[in-house]
Structure formats: C-alpha cells, structure tokens
KOLDOTI-881715 format. One line per 5 residues: their letters; for each residue x, y, z of C-alpha. Coordinates in steps of 0.02 Angstrom, whole numbers, plus 50000, padded with zeros to 5 digits. Example, Ala and Ser with C-alpha at 12.3 -4.5 7.8 and 13.67 -1.06 7.14 Angstrom:
! residues 2
as = 50615/49775/50390 | 50684/49947/50357
This chain:
! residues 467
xxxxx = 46144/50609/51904 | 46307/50617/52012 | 46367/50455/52085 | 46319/50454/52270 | 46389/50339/52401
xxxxx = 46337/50280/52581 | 46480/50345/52704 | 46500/50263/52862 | 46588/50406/52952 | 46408/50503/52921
xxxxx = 46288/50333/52912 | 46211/50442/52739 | 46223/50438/52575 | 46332/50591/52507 | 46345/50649/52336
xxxxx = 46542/50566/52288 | 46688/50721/52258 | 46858/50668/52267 | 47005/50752/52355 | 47103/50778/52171
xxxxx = 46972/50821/52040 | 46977/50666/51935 | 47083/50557/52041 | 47041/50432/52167 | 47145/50353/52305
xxxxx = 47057/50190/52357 | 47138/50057/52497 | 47037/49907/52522 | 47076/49776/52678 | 47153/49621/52588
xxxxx = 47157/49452/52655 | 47260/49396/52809 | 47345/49223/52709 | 47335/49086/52810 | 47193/48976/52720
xxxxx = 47098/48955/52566 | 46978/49114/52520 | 46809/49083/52530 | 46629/49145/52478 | 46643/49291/52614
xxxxx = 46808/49362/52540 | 46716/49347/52389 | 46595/49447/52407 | 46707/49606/52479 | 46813/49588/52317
xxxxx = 46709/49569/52202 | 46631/49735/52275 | 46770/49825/52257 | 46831/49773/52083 | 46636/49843/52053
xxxxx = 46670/50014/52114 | 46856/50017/52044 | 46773/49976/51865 | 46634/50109/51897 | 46766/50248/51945
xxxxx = 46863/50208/51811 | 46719/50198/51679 | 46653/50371/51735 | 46829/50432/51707 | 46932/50439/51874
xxxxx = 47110/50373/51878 | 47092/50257/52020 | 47261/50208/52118 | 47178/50061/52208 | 47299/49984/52335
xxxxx = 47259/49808/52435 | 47363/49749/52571 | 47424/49579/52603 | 47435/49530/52795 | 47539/49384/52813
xxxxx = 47591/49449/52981 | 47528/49499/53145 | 47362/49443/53145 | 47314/49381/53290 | 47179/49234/53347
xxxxx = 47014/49313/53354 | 47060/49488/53312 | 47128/49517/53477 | 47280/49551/53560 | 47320/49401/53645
xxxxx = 47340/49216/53586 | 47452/49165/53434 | 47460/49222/53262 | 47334/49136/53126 | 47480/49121/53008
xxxxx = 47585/49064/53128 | 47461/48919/53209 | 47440/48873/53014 | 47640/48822/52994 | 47624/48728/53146
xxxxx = 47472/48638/53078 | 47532/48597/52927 | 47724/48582/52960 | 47789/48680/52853 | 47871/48870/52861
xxxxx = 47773/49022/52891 | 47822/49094/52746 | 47793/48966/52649 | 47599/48979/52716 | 47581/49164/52686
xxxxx = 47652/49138/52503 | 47559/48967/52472 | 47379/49065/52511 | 47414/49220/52426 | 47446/49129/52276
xxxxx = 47285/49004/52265 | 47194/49199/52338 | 47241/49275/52173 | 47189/49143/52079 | 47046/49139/52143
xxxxx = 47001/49321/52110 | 47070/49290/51924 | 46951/49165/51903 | 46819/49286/51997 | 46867/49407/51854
xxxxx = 46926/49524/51997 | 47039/49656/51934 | 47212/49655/52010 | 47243/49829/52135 | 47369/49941/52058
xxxxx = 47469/49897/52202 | 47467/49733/52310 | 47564/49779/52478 | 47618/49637/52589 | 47646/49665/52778
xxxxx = 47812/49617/52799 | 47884/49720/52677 | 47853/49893/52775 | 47935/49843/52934 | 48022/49983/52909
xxxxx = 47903/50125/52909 | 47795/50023/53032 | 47925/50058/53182 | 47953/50230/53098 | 47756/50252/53157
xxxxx = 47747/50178/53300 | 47907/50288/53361 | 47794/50437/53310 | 47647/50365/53426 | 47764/50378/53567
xxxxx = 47845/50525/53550 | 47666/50592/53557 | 47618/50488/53713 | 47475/50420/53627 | 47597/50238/53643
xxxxx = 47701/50160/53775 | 47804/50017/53805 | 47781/49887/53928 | 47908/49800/54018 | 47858/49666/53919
xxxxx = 47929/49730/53774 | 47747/49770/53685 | 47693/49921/53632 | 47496/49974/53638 | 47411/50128/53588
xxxxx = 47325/50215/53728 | 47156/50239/53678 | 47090/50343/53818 | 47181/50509/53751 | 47113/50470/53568
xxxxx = 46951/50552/53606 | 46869/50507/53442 | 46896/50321/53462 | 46727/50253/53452 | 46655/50379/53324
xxxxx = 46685/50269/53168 | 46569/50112/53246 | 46477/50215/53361 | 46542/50124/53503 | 46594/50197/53675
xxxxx = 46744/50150/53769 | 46662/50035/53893 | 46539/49940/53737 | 46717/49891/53661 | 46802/49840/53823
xxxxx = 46652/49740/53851 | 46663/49677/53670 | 46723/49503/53639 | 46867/49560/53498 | 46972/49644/53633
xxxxx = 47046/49542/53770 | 47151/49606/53928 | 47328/49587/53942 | 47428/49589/54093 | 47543/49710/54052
xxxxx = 47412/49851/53962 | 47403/50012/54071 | 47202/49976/54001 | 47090/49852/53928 | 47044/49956/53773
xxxxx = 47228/49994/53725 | 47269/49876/53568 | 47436/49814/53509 | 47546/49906/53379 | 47685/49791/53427
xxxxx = 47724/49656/53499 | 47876/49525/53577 | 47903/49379/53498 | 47949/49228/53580 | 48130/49143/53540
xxxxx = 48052/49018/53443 | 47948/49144/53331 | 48005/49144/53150 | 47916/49291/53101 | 47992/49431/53187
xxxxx = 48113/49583/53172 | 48236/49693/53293 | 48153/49853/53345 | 48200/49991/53479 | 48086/49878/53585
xxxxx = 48156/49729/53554 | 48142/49574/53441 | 47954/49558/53402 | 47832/49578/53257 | 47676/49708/53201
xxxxx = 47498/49713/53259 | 47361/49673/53126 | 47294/49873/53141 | 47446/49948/53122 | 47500/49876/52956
xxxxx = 47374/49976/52853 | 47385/50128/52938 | 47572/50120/52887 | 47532/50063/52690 | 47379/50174/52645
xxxxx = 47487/50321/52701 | 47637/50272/52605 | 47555/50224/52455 | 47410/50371/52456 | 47442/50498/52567
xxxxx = 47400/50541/52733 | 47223/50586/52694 | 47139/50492/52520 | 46964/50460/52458 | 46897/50276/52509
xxxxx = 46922/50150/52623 | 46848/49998/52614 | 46799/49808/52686 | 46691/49702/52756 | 46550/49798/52899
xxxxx = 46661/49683/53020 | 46834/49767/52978 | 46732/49948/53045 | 46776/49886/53240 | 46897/49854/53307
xxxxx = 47022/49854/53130 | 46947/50022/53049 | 46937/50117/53197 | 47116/50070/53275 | 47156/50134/53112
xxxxx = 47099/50305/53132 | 47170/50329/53298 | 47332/50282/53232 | 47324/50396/53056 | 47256/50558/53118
xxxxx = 47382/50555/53257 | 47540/50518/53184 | 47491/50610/53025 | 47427/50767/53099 | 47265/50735/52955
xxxxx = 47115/50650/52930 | 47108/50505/52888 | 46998/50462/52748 | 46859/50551/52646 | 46723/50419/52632
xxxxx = 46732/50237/52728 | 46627/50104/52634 | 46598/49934/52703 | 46490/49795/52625 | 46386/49689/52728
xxxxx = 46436/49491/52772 | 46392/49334/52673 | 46295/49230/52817 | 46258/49036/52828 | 46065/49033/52917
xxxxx = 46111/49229/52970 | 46274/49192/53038 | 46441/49276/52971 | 46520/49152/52853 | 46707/49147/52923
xxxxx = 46856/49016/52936 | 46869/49047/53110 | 46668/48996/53150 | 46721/48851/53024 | 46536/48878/52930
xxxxx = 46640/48932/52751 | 46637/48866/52599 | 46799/48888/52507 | 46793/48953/52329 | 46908/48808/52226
xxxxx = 46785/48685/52295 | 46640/48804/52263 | 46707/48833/52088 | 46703/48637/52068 | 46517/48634/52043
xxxxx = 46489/48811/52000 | 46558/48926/51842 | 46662/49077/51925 | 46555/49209/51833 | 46376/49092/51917
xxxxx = 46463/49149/52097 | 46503/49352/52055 | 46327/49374/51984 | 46263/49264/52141 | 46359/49409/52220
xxxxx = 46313/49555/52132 | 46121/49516/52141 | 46124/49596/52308 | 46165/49751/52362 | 46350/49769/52443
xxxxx = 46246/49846/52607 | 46150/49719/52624 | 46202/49529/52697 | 46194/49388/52571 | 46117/49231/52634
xxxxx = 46195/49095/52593 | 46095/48940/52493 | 46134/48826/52338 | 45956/48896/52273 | 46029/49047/52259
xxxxx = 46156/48997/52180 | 46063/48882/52051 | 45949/49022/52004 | 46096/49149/51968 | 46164/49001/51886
xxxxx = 45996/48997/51756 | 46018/49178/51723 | 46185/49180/51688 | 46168/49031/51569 | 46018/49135/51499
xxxxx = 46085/49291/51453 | 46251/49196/51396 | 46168/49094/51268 | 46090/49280/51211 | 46258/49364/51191
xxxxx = 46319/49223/51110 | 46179/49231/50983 | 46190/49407/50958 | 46373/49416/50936 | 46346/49274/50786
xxxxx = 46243/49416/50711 | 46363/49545/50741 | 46488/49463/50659 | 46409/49436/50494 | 46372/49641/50480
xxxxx = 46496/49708/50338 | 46470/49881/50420 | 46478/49943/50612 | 46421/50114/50623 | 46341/50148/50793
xxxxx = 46167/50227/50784 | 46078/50298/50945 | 45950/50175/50965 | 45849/50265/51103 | 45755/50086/51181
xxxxx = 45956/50037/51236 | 45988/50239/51260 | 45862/50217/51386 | 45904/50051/51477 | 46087/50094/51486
xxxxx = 46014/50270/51589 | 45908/50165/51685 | 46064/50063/51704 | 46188/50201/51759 | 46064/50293/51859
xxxxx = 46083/50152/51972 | 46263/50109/51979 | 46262/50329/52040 | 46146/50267/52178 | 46284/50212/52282
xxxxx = 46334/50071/52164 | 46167/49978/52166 | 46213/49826/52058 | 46059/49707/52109 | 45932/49854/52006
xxxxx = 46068/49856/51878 | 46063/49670/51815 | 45901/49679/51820 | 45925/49814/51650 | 46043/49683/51595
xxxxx = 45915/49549/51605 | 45795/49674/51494 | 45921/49684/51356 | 45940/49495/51362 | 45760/49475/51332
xxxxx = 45800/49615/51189 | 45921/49517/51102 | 45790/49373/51104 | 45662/49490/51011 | 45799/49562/50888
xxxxx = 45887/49418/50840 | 45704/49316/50799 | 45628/49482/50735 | 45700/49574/50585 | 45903/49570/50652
xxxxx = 45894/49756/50639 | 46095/49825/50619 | 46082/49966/50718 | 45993/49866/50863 | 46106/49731/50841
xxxxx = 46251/49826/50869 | 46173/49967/51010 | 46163/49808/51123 | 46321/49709/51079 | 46381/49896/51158
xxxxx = 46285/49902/51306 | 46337/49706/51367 | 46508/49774/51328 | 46510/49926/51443 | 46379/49872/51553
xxxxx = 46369/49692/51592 | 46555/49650/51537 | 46673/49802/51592 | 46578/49893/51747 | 46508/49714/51826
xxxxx = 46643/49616/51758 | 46537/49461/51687 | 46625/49367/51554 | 46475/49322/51440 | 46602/49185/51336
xxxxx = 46483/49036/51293 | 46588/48888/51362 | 46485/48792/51219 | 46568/48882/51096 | 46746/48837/51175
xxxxx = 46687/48663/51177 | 46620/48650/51004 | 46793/48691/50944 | 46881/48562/51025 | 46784/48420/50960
xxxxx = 46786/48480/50797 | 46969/48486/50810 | 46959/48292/50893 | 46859/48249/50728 | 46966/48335/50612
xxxxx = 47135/48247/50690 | 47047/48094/50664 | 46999/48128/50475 | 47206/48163/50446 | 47223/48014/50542
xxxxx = 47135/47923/50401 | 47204/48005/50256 | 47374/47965/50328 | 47335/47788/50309 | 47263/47818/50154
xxxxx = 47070/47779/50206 | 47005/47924/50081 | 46836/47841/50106 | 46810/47875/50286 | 46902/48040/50273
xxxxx = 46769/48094/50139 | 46635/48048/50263 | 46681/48132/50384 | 46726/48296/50273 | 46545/48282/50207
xxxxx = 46476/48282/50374 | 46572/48408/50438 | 46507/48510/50285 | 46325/48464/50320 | 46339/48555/50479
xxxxx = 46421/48726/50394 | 46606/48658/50454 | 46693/48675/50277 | 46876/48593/50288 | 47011/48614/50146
xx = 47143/48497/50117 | 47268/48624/50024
C-alpha cells in the first residue's frame, strides 16, 4: 500500500509523491516564544516528529525545517495591538531577547523530554531580516504591497485572487473574521502587515527602506521555507488554526514573489480543546507541559496524543490521561520482560515469524492511511498481549526476538515511545545505595553486617565480588 495523506489544498486524501523522488522538504510552524509550551503545542509536534519518523522509516531523506518566531507576532493574530513577545518583557521586566531565548530553551526541553526529534534546521525570525526586506521589496515592485505614510507596509489582498482558496474563505468572511482588525492607514481591511514601524521605545526592530520597524508574523515563513527548501517543496504543516489567516497570507506572499507554487501537500492537525474549546495561552484554558510532566511520565502524554488521530480534536481530561497512563505502564512492564528474555538468547538470528509479519502489516497499512496512529497502537497493544503469551508459554527464540523487532521499529522508532522501565532505573540505584553501605561497613571493619548484606543481595540473584 502507498502512504496516502489528507491535503488541505484538495480537502482529500491523495496517494503521497514527492517533488524529488526520495526526498522530502517538510516546514512545520514552530512556536512564537513568549511563554511556556503547553499540551496544544504538544500535540502539533509530536505529529510531526510522527510523520518525520514515518518518512524517514519508509526511506525518504527528510530536510524538516521549524521556525522560531520570536518576533512580530502580534496580539491576537492581528495586525494591530502590541507584540506577544514584547508585552511578555514588559510583564516580566526583563529584555525581549532575553524572553524569546528563555522560552525557546524550556520549548526544546520540553520536546526532548516529549521524545520529539529535533528539525534538521531550527530557523529563528530575527535572523533573516535580511531576506525578509529583500521580499517584501519584491511585493512592491509587483504592486501586490505598498507603503503607508505610516511607515507600514501591507500586502494588498484584493489583486491576490486566490486568497481565500486555502480556508475556503471569501474576502468579505475574513474581513468579517475576528483575526483581522482595521487599521487606519490600510488602503483595505483584508490587507495584512508584512511590515511594520516601530515605536522609539521598541527594542526589537531594524532599519529598512521604510524606516525603523520590525516583520509581520506571516511574512517570516514565507521568507525561511523558501530559503531553506525552495520556492516550491513537499509539506507544510500546523495546527487547523495556522490554515487562516497565517497559511494563507503565506501563499499570497510565496507564489507572488516566487513566480511558483507554493507547496505540494498542506497538512494541519486538529486542536487539543478543554470542554470543546481550543486550548491556547491567549484564552488562558492551557495547561503547560513542565507542570503537566510533574504528575505525568513524558512518554503517558505523547501516547495520550497519539491515541487520536492528528485530524481529529483531542479533548482534553485527566481520564484520558490516566488510561493512556495504564497502557503505557502495561506494555512497558511487557517490553521490559521480554527484553530480560532476549538477553539471555546466546544466538539472534531473525526468523519470519508470520503472527508479527502480520501485525506489523496491519501496523503499516495504517501509518499509509494518512498516518493513522490511534489504529496503529492498537497493533502495538496486540503484541503486548503477545509478549504476555510468549514469555509465560514456551519463550520461543524466534518469537522472542520477531517482537523485540517490531517494538523497535514500530512502537519505539516510527511513534517514538521510549518503552525504558523506570523500575529498572530505580532498582539500580538502590542497589547501588545498599552496596555503598556494605563498603561502608567493611571500611570500618564490620565484616558481619557486610556478609549480611552480601548474602541478601545474593538471595535475590545480585552476586557482588569483593576482588
């Protein structure tokens, strides 16, 4: 079966060909740095580090690229009001700078923890000043931009006939739209920022033929995708509320100043939602991942993700969350097992064993059906029950070792679960806590209590030498 993906530009699924036969540029939407990530940015990144892994297991060369916004994005997506980073600095006192750096780093911590693969290239805003003016010149030269005598510069939408085709929204649904506000100086409503003045007391802003002033939020990924993939690439991706107004400014700006498409195949997951609202920082409903990660394992929270479908919204509720958390502990204590049997084998030859032939098909067939990862654990979770049977049955080699394989390519390295029994971590530790205290006693020459302990520690299969 060929791997099939939903396309947003079509609303189908389409059978997935890249540009470059067995290359694929992919740029995801990163996160705009100006708090702590939380469940919702999750859930898009932990997507995407699925499909990377899937590309890259059915033998693309992915060049994944994730920007960085830590500039130019402003107060409810619009084009009026301040900037989020900047509003942050003010809260807390301190430079903006120091903000955007402060939440990148704790945001790629958090995705380490997550498991998330890093992008082969993280691009941050303010380091393609530069080639942002270069295409925002281009924009005017074409008249699709002017400058106001304000010293912003807009894109005017009305000669961009396509606008609108990526959400399926007309001109007059996304004046009417809450995410784009009027400014005095537009020639229209619709027409949305590519640049614009900063104040004297900004700190975040750069010369430019129009003055000293700073990027809009649209305009920054329009600038990076094309410098780090091309003018047109395979897939773009991010949350179903990046599609308007972010994705589609983005469009109007690429096709125009690159004389191309724009991209291949658009893919959007749906929202995380607290009682079906859109988990956000700016509707204050979120739930930040270090405090989330305080009373839940990091690998509990991606399979919490992964259980659903990217298209479809994940509900937010701590019985969700406890169940994924029974399953993971579940098929953890499994591996674990297994891999206690797999290490006492003194051969490993793989076999075909056609009962994990077949689940790791069943398994594939549905990562092909447009990444479908919620029917794929649920093949993990028959191979857990597997390992049950084998390890209490006859500990068959061949079986043994067929699944070790399939939670190595399946569970572990396309959904990125980290099956590592935190028991086992444990269990080490104290035995090194008992063992220090055993030298502890020979030091002062207590061989009594020393032997005690040594003979306890043997009682339990823990043999400990003294030479």
């Amino acid at each position: 079966m060929s791997l099939v993906v939903y396309n947003t530009i079509t609303r189908k699924k389409e059978v997935f060909e890249s540009i470059e036969k067995g290359k694929v540029g992919m740029y995801v939407c990163g996160p705009t740095v100006y708090g702590y990530p939380h469940l919702g940015h999750a859930k898009s990144y932990v997507t995407f580090d699925v499909i990377y892994r899937y590309l890259m297991y059915i033998g693309y060369k992915v060049k994944y690229v994730q920007n960085i916004t830590d500039v130019g994005h402003l107060l409810g997506d619009s084009d009026s009001g301040e900037d989020k980073i900047a509003k942050q600095a003010k809260a807390e006192m301190i430079d903006p700078y120091e903000v955007a750096y402060k939440y990148e780093s704790i945001y790629f911590d958090c995705m380490r923890k997550l498991n998330v693969k890093r992008p082969s290239i993280s691009a941050r805003a303010t380091g393609h000043i530069i080639e942002i003016i270069d295409m925002i010149e281009k924009l005017i030269n074409k008249g699709y931009a002017y400058v106001t005598k304000d010293g912003n510069v807009y894109y005017r939408v009305s000669k961009f006939k396509k606008y609108g085709s990526l959400s399926k929204r007309t001109v007059d649904e996304a004046v009417s739209g809450k995410r784009i506000e009027a400014s005095s100086d537009k020639e229209n409503p619709e027409d949305f920022a590519l640049w614009k003045r900063a104040e004297d007391n900004h700190l975040m802003k750069w010369p430019s033929p129009w003055g000293d002033g700073y990027p809009g939020w649209h305009i920054e990924c329009s600038v990076m995708s094309k410098k780090y993939l091309g003018s047109f690439f395979d897939i773009h991706g991010g949350g179903m509320d990046n599609i308007f107004p972010h994705h589609e400014c983005e469009v109007a700006q690429s096709e125009i100043a690159n004389d191309s498409p724009f991209v291949k195949y658009f893919i959007h997951n749906n929202l995380i939602t607290v009682s079906g609202q859109k988990m956000g920082k700016s509707l204050g409903n979120f739930m930040t991942l270090p405090d989330l990660f305080k009373d839940y394992d990091p690998m509990v929270v991606r399979l919490y993700i992964l259980l659903n479908h990217y298209r479809r919204p994940t509900d937010f509720s701590t019985d969700g969350l406890n169940e994924a958390k029974k399953m993971y502990e579940k098929i953890t204590t499994s591996v674990s097992l297994l891999r206690k049997e797999v290490e006492k084998l003194e051969f490993t030859t793989m076999e075909l064993v056609p009962e994990v032939q077949e689940l790791k098909e069943k398994f594939l067939a549905a990562m092909d059906d447009d990444f479908n990862t919620g029917l794929s654990i649920s093949y993990l979770y028959e191979a857990q029950k597997l390992i049950n049977k084998t390890i209490t049955g006859d500990k068959k080699p061949s079986m043994l070792l067929a699944l070790d394989n399939f939670i190595k390519d399946c569970g572990e390295e396309i959904l990125g679960l980290n099956f590592k029994n935190n028991n086992d971590s444990k269990e080490e530790e104290l035995i090194e806590i008992i063992n220090d205290i055993r030298k502890k006693y020979r030091e002062e020459k207590n061989y009594k209590e020393a032997d005690i302990l040594r003979d306890k520690l043997k009682n339990i299969g823990i043999s400990v030498s003294d030479r």
